[in-house]
ZALOGU-701088 format. One record per atom (N, C-alpha, C): residue in one letter; x, y, z. Coordinates in steps of 0.001 Angstrom, whole numbers, plus 500000, padded with zeros to 6 digits. Example, Ala and Ser with C-alpha at 12.3 -4.5 7.8 and 13.67 -1.06 7.14 Angstrom:
<pts>
a513190494310507800 a512300495500507800 a513200496700507800 s512850497750507080 s513670498940507140 s512900500030507870 
</pts>
This chain:
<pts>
x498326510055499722 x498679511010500748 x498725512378500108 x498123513482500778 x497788514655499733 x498718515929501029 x499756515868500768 x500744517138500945 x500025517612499522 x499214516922498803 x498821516787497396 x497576516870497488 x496916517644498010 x494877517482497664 x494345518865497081 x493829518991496857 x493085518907495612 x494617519436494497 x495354517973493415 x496242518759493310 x496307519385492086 x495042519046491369 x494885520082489978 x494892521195490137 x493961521681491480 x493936524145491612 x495164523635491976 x496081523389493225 x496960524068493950 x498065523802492825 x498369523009491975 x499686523141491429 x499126524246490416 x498601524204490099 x497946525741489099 x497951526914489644 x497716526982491065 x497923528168491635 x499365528152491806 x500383527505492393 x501747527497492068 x501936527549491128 x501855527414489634 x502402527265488480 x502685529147487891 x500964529763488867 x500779530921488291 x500850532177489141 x501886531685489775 x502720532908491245 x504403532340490943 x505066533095490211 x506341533315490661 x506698533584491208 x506466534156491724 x507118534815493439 x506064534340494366 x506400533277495260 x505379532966496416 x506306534248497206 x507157534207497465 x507678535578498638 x506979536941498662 x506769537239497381 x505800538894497168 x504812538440497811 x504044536883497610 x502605536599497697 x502326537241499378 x503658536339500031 x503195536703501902 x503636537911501792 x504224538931501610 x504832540268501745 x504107541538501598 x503705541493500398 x502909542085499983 x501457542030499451 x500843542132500611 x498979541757500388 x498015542222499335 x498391543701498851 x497835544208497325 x498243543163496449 x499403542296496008 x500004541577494939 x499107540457495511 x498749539682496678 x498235539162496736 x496791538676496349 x496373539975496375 x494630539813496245 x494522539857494115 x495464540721493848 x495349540490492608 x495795539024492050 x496922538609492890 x497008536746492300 x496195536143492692 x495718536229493887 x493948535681493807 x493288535921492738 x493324536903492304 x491880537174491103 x492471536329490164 x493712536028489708 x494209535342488634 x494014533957488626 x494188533236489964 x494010532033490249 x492567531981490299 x491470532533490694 x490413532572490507 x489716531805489040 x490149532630488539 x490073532897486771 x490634531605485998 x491443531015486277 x491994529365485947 x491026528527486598 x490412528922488062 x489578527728488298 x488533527898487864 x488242528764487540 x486757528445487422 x486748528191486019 x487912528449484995 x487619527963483625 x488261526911483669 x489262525782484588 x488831524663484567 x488032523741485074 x486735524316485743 x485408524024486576 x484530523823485447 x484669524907484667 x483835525119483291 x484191524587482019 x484765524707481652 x485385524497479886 x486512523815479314 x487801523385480481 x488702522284479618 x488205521160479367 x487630520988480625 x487497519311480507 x485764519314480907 x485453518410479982 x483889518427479399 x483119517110480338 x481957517783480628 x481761516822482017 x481009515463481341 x481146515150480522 x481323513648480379 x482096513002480801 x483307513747480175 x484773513040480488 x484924513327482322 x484701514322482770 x484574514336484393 x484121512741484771 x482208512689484504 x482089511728484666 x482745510208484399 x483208509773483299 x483938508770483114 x485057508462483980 x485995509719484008 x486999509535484736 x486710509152486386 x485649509843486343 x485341509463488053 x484941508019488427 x484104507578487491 x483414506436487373 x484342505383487449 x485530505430486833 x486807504232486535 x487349504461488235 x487657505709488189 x488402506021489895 x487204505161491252 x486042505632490677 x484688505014491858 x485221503214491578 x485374503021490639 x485532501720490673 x486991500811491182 x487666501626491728 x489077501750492198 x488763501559493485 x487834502748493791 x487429502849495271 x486475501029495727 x485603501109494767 x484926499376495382 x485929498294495699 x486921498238494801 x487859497286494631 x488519497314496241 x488968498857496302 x489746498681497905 x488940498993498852 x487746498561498930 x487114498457500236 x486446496838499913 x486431496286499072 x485677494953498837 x487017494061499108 x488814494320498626 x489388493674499589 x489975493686500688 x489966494290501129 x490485495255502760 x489330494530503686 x487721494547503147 x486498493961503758 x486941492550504059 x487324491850502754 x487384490314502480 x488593489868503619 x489309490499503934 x490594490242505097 x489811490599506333 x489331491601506558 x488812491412507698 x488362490383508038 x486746490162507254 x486227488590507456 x487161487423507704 x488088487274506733 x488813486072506897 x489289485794508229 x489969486809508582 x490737487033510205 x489222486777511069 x488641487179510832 x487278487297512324 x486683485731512609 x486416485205511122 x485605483929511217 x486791482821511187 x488117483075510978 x489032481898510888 x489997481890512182 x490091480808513505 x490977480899514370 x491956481052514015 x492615480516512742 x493431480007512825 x494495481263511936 x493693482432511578 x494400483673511241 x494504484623512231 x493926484402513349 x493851485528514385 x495263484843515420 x496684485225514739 x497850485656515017 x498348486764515580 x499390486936516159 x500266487969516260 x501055488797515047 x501231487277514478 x501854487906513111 x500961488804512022 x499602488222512219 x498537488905511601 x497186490176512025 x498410490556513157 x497391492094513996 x498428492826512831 x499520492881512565 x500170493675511700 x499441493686509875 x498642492806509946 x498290492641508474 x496620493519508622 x496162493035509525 x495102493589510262 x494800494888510173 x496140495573510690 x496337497183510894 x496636497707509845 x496966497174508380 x497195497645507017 x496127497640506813 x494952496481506625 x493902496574506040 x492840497706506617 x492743497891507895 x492341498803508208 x492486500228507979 x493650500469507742 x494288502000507296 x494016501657505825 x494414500596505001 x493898500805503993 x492313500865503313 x491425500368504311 x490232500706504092 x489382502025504151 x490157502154505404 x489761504027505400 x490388504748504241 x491270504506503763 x491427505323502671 x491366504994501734 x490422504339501763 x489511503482500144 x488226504491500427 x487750504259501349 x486028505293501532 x486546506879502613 x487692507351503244 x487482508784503757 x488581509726502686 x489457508668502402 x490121509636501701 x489698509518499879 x489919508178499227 x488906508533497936 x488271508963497149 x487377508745498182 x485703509207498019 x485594510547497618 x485944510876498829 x485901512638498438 x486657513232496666 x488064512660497050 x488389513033495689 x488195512867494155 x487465512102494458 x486718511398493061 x485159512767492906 x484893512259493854 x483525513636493666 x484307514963493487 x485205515414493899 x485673517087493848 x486163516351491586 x487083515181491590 x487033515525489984 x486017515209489159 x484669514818489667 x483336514597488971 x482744516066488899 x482563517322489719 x482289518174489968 x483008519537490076 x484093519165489830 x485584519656489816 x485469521059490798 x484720520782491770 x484647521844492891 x484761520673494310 x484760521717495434 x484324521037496879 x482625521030496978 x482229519826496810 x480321520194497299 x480576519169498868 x481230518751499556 x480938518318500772 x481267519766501809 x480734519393503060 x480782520488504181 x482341521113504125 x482345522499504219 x483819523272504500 x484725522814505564 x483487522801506856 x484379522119507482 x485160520617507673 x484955519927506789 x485442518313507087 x486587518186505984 x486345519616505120 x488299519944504128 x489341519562504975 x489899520375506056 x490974520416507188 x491040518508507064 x489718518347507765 x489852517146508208 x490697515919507168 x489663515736506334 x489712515145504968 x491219515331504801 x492050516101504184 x493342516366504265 x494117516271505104 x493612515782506745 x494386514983507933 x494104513970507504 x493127513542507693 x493186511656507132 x493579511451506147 x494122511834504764 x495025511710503750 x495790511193504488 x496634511977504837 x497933512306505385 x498128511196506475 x497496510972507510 x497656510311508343 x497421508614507672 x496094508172507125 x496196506950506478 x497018506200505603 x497440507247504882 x498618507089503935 x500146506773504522 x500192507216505875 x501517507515506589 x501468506127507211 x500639505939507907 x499872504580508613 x499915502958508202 x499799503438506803 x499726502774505722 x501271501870505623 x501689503158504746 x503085502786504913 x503946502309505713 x503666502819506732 x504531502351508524 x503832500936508769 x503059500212508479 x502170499062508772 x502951498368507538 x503167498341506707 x503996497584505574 x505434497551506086 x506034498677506573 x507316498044507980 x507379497327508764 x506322497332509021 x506400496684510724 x506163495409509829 x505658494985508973 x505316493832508642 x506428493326507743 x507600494025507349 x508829493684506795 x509893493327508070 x509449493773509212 x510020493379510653 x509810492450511351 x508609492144511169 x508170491456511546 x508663489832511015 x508701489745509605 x508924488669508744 x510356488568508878 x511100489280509082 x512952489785509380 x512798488673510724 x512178488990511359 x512446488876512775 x511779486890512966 x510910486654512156 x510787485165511973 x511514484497511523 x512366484767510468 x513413484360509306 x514527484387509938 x514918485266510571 x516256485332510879 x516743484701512314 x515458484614513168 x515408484200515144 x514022483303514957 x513771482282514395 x512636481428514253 x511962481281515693 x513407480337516276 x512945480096517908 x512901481482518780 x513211482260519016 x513117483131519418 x511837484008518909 x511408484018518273 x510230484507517560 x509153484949518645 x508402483902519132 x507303484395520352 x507685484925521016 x508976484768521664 x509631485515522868 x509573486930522093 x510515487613521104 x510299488826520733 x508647489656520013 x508340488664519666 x506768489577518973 x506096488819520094 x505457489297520525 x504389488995521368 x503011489355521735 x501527490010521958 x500742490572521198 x500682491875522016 x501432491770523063 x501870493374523687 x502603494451523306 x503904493353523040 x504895494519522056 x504307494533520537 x503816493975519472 x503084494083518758 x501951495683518358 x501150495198519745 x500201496190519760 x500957497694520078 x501933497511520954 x503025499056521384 x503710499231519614 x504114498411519048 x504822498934517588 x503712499463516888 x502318498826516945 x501152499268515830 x501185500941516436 x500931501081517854 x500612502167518450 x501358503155518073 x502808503023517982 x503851503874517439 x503586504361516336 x503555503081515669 x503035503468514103 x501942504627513650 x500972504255514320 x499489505243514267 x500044506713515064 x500839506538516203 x500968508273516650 x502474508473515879 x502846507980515211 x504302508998514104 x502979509641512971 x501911508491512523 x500978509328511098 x500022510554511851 x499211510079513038 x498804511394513437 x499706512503513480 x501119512326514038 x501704513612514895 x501962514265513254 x502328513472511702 x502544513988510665 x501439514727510251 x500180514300510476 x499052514929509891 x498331515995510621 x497364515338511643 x496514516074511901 x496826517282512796 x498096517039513713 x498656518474514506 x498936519321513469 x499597519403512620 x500252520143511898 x499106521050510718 x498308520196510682 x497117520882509781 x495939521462510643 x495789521119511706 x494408521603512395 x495414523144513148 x496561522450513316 x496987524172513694 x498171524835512417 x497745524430511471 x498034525457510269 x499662525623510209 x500279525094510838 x501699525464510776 x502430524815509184 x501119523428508555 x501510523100507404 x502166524500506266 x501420525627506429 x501528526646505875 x500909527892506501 x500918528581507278 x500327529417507867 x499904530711507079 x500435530958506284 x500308531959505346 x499259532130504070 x498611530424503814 x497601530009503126 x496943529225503604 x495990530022504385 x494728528657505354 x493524528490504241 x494011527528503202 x493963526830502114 x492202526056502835 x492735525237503670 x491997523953504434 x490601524827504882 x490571526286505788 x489633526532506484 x488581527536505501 x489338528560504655 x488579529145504190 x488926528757502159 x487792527890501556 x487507527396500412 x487602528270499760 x487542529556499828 x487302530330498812 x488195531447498519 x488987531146499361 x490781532189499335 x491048532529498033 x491077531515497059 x491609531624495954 x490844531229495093 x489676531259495088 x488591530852493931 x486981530946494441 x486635531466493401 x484943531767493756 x484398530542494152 x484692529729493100 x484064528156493352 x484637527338494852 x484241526634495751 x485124526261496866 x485998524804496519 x486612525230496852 x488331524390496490 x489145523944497736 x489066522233497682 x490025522131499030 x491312522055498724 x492066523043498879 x493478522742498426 x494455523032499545 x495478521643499743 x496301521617500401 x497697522194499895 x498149523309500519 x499516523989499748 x500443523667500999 x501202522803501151 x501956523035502319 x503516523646501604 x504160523737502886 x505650524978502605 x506447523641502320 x507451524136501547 x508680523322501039 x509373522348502789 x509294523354503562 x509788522072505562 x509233521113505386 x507791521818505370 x507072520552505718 x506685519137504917 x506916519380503449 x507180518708502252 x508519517591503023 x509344517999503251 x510748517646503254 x510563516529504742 x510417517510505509 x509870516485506619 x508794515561506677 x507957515909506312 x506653514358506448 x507209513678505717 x507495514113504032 x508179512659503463 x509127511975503756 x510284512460504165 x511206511955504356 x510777510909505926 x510028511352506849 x509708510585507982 x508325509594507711 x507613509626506579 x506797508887506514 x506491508234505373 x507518508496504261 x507930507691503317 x509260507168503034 x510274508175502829 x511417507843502691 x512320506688503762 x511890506928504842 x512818506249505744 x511874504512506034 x510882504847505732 x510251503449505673 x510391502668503861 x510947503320503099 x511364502386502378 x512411501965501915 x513695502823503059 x514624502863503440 x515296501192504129 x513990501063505297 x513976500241506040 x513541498951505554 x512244499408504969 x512017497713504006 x512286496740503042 x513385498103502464 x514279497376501337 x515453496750502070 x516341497132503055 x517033496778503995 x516460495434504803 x515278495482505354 x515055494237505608 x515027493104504684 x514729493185503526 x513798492399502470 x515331491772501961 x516293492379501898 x517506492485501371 x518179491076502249 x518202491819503250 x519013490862504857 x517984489201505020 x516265489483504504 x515643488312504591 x516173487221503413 x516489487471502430 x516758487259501299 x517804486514501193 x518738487229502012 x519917486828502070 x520157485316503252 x519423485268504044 x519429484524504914 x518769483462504401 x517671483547503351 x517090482419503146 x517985481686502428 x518962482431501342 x519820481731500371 x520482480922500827 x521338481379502667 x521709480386503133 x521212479360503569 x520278479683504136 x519625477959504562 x519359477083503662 x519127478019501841 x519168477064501340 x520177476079500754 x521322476750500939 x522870476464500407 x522802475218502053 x522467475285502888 x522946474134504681 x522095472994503720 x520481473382503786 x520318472203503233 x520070471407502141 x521154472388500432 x521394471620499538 x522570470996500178 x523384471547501242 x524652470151501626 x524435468823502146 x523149469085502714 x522548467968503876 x522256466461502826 x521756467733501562 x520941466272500542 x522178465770499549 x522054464785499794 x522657463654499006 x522743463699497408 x523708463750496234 x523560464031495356 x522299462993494693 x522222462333495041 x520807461294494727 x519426461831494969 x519775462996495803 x518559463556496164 x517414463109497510 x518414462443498147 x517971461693499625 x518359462617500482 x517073462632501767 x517254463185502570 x516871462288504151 x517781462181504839 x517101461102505442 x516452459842505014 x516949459242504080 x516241458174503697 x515297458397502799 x514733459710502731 x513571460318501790 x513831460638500278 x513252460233499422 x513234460978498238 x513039462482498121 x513468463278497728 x513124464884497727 x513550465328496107 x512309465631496056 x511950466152494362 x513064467551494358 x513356467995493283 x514158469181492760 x513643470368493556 x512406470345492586 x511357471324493048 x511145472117494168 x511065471179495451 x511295470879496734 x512237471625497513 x513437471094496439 x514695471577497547 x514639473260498276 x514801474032497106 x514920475560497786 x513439475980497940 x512205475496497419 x511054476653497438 x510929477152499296 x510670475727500587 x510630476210501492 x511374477219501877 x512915477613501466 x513638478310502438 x514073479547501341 x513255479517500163 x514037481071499333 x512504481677498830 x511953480549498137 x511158480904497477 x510101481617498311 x509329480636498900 x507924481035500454 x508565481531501270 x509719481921501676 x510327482403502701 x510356484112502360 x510767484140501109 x510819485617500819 x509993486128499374 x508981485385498911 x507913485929497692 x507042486910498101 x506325486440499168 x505632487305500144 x506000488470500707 x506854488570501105 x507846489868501472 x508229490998500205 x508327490292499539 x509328491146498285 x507979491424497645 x507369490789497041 x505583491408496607 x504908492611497536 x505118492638498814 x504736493946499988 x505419494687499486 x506581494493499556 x507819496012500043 x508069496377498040 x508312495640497256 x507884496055495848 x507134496859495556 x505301496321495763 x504364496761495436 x504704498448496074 x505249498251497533 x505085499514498425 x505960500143497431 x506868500350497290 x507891500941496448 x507287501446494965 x506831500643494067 x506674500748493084 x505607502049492987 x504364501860493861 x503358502825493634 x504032503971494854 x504471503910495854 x505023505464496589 x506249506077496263 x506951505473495603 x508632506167495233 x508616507325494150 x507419506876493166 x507184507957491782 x506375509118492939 x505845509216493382 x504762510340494351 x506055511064495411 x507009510567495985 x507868510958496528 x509168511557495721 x509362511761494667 x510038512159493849 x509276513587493310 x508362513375492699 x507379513998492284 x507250515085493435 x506554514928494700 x506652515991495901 x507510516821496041 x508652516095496050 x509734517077496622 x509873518034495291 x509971517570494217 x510441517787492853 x509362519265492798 x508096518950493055 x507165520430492979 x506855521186494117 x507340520757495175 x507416521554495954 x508958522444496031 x509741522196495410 x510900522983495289 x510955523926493700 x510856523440492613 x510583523450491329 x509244524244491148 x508070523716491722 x507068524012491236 x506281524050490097 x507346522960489212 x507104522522487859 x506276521721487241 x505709520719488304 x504869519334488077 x503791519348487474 x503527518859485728 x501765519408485857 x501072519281486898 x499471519957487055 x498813518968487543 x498105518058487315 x497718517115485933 x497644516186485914 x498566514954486150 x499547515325485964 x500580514704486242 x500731514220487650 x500346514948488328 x500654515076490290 x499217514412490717 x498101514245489645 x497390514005490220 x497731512590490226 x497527511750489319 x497937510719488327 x498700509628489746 x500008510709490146 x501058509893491175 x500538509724492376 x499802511113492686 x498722510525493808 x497783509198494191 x497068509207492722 x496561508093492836 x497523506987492654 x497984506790492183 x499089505394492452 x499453505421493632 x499780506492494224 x500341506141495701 x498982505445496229 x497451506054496251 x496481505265497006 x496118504129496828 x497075503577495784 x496362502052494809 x496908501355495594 x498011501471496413 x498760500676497335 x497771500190498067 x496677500617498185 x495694500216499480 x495280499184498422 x495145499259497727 x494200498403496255 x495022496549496738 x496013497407496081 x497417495949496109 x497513495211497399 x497328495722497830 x498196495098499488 x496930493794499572 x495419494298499570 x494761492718499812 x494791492222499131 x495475492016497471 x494782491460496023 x496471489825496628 x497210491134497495 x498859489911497764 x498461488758498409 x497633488683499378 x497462487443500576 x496920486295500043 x495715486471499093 x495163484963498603 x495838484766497912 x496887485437496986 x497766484565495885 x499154484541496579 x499652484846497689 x501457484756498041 x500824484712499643 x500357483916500101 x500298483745501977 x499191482178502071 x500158481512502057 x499158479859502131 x497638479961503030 x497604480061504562 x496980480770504995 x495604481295504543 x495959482688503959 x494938483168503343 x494295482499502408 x495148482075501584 x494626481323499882 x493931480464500534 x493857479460501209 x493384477925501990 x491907478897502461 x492154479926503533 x490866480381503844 x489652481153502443 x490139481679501589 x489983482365500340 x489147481237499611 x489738480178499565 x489709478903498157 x488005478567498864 x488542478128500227 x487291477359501014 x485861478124500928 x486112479025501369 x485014480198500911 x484582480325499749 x485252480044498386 x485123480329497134 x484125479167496784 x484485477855497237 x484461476408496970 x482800476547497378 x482543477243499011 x481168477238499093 x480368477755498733 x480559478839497539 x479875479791497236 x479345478829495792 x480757478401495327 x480682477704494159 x480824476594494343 x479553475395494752 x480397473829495006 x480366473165493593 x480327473952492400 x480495473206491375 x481269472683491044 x482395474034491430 x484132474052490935 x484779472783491915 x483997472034493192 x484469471311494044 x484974469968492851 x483862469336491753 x484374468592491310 x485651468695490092 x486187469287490083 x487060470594489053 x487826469985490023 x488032470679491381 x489429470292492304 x489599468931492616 x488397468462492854 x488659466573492950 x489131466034492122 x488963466519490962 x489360465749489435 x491061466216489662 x491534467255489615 x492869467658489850 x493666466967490727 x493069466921492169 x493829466107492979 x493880464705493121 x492713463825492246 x492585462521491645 x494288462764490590 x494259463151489646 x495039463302489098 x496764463577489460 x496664464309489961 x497685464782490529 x498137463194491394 x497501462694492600 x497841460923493054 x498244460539492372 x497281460057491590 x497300458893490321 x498992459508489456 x499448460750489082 x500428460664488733 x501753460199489467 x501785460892491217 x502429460766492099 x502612459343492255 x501867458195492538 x501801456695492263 x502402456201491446 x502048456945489917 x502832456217488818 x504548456230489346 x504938457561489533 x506328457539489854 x506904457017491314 x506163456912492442 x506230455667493233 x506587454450492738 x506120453944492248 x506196452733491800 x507154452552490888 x507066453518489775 x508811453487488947 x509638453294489756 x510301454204490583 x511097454576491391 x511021453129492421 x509957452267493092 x510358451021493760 x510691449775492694 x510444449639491469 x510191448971490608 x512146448979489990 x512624450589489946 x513401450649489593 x515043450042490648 x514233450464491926 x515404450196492807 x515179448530493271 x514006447941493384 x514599446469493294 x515069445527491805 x515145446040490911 x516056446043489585 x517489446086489981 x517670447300490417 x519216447320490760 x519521446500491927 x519038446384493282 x519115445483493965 x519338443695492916 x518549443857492624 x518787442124491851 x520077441868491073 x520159443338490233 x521851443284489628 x522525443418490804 x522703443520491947 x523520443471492810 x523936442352492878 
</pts>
């Protein structure tokens, strides 16, 4: 999310105006800190960083970008060709991958070419834009990893009640919400300049540098407000849910370690150790806590960081760039979670894998041969053992 785009010039142009107040006040002081900021970009366009290293660096980032559109792609498919993923519960997983795909190829893309070229070479006009869809995908993003911590709250905690409350109407009205809180953050606020009115950064490239530069400078409000409404309070909320899911599973698992018998009978059933808590702690909340983690881990350093240079104005900019991209890796993470923590997926994932590769099929036969054949052995201990004791009876 680029309150942060292009953020190598703009924190450089902040780094090298002490007084933003003279900057709007007085327009002579202005045009000369233009010439100054000028003069930094274009000698870091030219001469810090040596366009090999441009290239390389871009090349690792391009390869960032395949990764989150090759799994964001792979979920789609799964959902389209499998009935049995096209859920309610999974229009919310749906609507991540989608926001996260767009900002694998609209938001990315671009920025990888501006640090291969370390200028703007796409059209002037699609800057503005480009820097709404940041903003908005990223926001989207995040709010879609809520709803899906609500969603899982709301199974866990009201099982039976479940269809009655999610349903694919109210569903689709929460996604909808979701998508107009990231527009109303992004694209109003930037297509009519109120992000900063004083630096129309977005429309004219060349304000502050010969070379054209998309740089997003927004004012310390608006810093304060988008994050706080499109980061802060959603991870506010998902740690709060994740917390309350967590907690609920512990109990069910505490009802039914009482239910089982210190022998480990349940109903008449044998029930392995193993067994006892994974349904109601482990699969109940791994999945959850891997989302709202991952979400946390890569947006909390970028939200610290924001506020921190937009008040301060201290942040390198490599540094700011760096957190940026971690915040977009979230798009990376979010599909790499489903085939390894969502049964579901993995089952649809494996099957697909299996046909691509039917070699590996005898690999899994041999495993699940095995796996019987052990399960049997201890069958049979276990009947072998209890008519033993029966006979000492």
């Amino acid at each position: 999310m680029t309150y942060f785009t292009n953020c190598t010039s703009s924190s450089t142009f902040i780094q090298n105006n002490q007084s933003y107040d003279r900057l709007v006040i007085d327009s002579t002081e202005r045009l000369s800190v233009n010439k100054q900021v000028a003069e930094v970009v274009d000698i870091q366009a030219t001469g810090d960083d040596p366009e090999v290293g441009n290239v390389m660096i871009g090349a690792f980032l391009f390869l960032l970008v395949l990764l989150t559109i090759a799994g964001n792609v792979i979920v789609f498919l799964a959902v389209i060709f499998t009935k049995k993923l096209r859920t309610v519960s999974n229009l919310f997983i749906i609507s991540l991958s989608l926001a996260d795909l767009l900002v694998g190829t609209v938001v990315m893309i671009p920025d990888v070419l501006s640090v291969i070229f370390q200028r703007w070479i796409l059209a002037y006009s699609f800057c503005v834009f480009w820097a709404g869809f940041d903003v908005m995908l990223c926001s989207a993003s995040i709010l879609n990893v809520c709803l899906i911590s609500l969603d899982r709250y709301i199974a866990i905690m009201s099982p039976l009640r479940y269809k009655v409350l999610i349903t694919y109407r109210r569903a689709a009205a929460l996604l909808a919400a979701a998508w107009g809180i990231a527009i109303s953050a992004s694209f109003i606020p930037l297509l009519s300049g109120i992000h900063n009115p004083e630096l129309p950064t977005l429309t004219n490239l060349t304000l502050l540098s010969d070379t054209p530069q998309c740089l997003f400078i927004p004012s310390l409000i608006y810093v304060v407000i988008a994050s706080t409404v499109t980061i802060l309070l959603p991870i506010i909320v998902a740690l709060v849910l994740y917390y309350r899911v967590s907690k609920e599973a512990k109990r069910q698992a505490c009802f039914v370690g009482v239910l089982i018998t210190p022998t480990n009978m349940l109903l008449g059933a044998k029930v392995a150790n193993k067994h006892i808590r994974e349904p109601f702690t482990r699969k109940a909340t791994v999945t959850l806590g891997i989302i709202v983690g991952a979400y946390v881990v890569t947006w909390a350093p970028f939200l610290v960081v924001n506020i921190t240079d937009a008040i301060c104005m201290c942040v390198p900019p490599k540094l700011f760039r760096a957190f940026v991209w971690l915040g977009w890796c979230n798009s990376l993470i979010n599909p790499i979670i489903y085939p390894f923590f969502m049964r579901d997926f993995r089952k649809v994932y494996s099957d697909a894998f299996l046909k691509i590769c039917p070699c590996l099929k005898m690999v899994c036969k041999y495993k699940k041969d095995k796996v019987f054949h052990r399960d049997s052995i201890e069958v049979t201990s276990t009947k072998i053992h209890y008519d033993n004791s029966e006979d000492a009876l």
